[in-house]
C-alpha positions in Angstrom: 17.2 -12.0 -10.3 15.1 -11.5 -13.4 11.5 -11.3 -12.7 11.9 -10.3 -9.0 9.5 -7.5 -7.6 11.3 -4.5 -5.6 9.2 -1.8 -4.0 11.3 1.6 -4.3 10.2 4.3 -1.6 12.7 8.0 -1.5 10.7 11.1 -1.4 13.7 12.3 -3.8 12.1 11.9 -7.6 15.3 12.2 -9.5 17.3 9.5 -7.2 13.8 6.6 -7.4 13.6 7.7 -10.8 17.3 7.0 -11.5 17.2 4.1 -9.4 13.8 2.9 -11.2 16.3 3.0 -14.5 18.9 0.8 -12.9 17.2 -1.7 -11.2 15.0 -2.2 -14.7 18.2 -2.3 -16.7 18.7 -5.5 -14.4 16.2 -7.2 -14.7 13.6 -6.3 -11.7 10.4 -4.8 -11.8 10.2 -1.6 -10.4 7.1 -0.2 -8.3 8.2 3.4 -6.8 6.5 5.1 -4.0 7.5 9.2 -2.6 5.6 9.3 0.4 4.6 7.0 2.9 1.2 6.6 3.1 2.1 5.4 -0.7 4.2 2.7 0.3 2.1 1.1 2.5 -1.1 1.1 -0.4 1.4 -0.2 -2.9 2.9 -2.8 -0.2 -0.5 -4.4 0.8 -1.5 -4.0 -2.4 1.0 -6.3 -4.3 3.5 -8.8 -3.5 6.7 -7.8 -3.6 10.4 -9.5 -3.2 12.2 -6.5 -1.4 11.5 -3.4 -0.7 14.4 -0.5 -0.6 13.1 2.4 1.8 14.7 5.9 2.4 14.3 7.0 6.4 13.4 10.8 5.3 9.9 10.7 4.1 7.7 14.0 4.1 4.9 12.7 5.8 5.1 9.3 8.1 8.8 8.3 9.5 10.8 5.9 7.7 11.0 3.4 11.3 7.0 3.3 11.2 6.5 2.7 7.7 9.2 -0.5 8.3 6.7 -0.9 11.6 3.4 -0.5 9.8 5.1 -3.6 6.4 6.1 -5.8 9.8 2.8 -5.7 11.1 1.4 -8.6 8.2 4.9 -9.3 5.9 7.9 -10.7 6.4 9.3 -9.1 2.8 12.9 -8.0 3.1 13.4 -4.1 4.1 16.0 -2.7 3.2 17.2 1.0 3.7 18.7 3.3 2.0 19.7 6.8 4.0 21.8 9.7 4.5 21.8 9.4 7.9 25.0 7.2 9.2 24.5 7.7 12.7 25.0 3.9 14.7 21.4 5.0 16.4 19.8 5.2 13.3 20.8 1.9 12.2 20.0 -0.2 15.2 17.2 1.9 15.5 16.3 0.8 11.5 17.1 -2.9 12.4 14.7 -3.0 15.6 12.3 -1.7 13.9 12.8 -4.6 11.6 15.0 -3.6 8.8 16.8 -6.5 6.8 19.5 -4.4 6.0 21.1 -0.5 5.7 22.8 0.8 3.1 24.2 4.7 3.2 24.3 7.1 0.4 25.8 8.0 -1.4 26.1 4.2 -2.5 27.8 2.3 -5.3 24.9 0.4 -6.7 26.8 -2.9 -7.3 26.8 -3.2 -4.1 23.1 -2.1 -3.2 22.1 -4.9 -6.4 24.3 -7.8 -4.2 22.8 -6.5 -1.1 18.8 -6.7 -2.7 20.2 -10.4 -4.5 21.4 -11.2 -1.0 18.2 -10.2 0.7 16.0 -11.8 -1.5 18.0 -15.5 -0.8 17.4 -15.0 2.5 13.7 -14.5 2.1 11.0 -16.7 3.2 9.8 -19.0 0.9 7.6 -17.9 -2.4 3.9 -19.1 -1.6 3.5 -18.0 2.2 0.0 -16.2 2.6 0.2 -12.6 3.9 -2.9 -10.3 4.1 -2.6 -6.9 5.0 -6.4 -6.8 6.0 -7.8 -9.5 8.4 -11.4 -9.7 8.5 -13.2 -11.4 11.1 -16.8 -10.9 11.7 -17.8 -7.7 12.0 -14.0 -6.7 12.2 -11.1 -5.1 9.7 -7.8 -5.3 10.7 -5.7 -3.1 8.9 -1.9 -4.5 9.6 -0.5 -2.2 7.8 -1.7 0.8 8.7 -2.0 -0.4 12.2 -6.4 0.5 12.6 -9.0 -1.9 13.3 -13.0 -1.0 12.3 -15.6 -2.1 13.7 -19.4 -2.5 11.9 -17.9 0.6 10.1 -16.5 2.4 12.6 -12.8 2.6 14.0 -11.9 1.5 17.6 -9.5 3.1 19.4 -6.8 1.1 20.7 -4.0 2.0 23.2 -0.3 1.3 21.5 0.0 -2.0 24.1 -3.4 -3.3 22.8 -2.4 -2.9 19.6 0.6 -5.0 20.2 -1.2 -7.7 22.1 -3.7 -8.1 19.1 -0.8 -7.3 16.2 0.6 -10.5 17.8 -2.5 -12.9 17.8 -4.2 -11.8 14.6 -0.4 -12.7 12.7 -0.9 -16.0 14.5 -4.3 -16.1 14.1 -5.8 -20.0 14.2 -2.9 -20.6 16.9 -2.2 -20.3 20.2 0.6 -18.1 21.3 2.2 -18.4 24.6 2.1 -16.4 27.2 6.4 -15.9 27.5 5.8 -15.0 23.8 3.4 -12.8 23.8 5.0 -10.9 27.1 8.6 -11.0 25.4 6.6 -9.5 22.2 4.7 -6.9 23.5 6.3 -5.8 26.4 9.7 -6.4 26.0 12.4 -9.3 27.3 12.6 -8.6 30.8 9.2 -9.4 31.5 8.9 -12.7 32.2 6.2 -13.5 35.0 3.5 -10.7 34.5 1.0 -12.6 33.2 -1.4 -10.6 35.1 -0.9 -8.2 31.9 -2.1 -10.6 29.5 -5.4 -10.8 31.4 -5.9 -6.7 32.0 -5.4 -6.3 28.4 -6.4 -9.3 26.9 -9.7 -8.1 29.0 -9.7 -4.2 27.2 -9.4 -6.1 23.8 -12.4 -8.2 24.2 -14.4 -5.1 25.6 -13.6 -3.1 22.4 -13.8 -6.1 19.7 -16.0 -9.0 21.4 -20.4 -8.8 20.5 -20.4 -10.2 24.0 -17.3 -9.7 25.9 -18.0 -12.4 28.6 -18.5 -15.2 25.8 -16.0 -14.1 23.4 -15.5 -15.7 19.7 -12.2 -13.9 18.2 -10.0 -13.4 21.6 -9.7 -17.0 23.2 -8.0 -18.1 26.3 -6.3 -21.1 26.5 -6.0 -21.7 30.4 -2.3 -21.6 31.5 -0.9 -22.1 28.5 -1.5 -18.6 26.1 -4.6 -17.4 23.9 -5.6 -17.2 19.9 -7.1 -15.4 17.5 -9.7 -16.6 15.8 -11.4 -15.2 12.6 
């Protein structure tokens, strides 16, 4: 695994320092992050392979910093906590975790674990950009905010999830069942009437001229797109 990038994020110094050693000693490269807020700058702000994320941060939970990497990269997550509860796992995994390993750990097996994570990656080359700009519009992925001419607009978590979901397929159309199963959940099904109350609130927030919109398109019957 020579040359491979991992992102290292535990708001415990000695244990990223420790594990900083290590994984050099192997032959990764090592970015570390204590907080956060930190690991999403260093994530958007270089590609990395893997990342290996503690739950237990001081200042943003572990489940939305795994949210906030999901919202533009596909990279391999894979935590490292205390906490062995079945809850927080699935909960880790929904959120979009590859993998979970508990501490205290042997770190053979964390190495096999990072080796096996990176195999199943996607492949090397596939574009990912934290910050989608479009027009008078920055949309942060990662840190889940959208600005407008300079100022940020305020967008309601279900928004947010209906234009998460179009700007990551931005220049496609996404069907409706996909979008509903995405941002609402499996059971819905039928409720396209959502797609067109919210799909509505977007363009009033985002669209010049919300009657003749150019970023939130509809595609009659079939689903809508982004486009930049």
């Amino acid at each position: 695994m020579t040359g491979h990038r991992v992102l290292v994020v535990d708001d415990d110094a000695p244990l990223a320092r420790a594990l900083a050693i290590n994984l050099r000693a192997h032959g990764w490269e090592v970015a570390v992050a204590h907080t956060g807020a930190e690991a999403l700058d260093v994530a958007s702000s270089a590609k990395h392979d893997v990342v290996v994320l503690d739950l237990g941060l001081p200042d943003i939970p572990g489940l939305d910093v795994i949210a906030g990497i999901r919202g533009w990269s596909h990279v391999p997550i894979v935590v490292l906590s205390a906490r062995q509860l079945g809850e927080d796992k699935v909960d880790a995994l929904d959120a979009g975790a590859d993998d979970y390993v508990t501490k205290p750990f042997a770190m053979n097996e964390l190495l096999a674990r990072l080796r096996a994570a990176v195999r199943r990656s996607q492949p090397a080359g596939e574009a990912e950009e934290p910050v989608v700009i479009a027009g008078d519009l920055v949309i942060d992925l990662a840190r889940r905010t959208v600005m407008r001419d300079g100022a940020e607009v305020r967008l309601s978590p279900t928004e947010w999830g209906l234009l998460e979901v179009l700007v990551r397929n931005r220049g496609r159309m996404v069907g409706r069942q996909q979008l509903l199963h995405e941002v609402w959940g499996p059971a819905y099904q039928s409720e396209t009437n959502y797609l067109r109350v919210y799909s509505a609130q977007l363009r009033r927030k985002l669209e010049k001229d919300p009657a003749h919109p150019v970023h939130i398109l509809t595609h009659p019957g079939a689903g809508y797109r982004f486009e930049e």
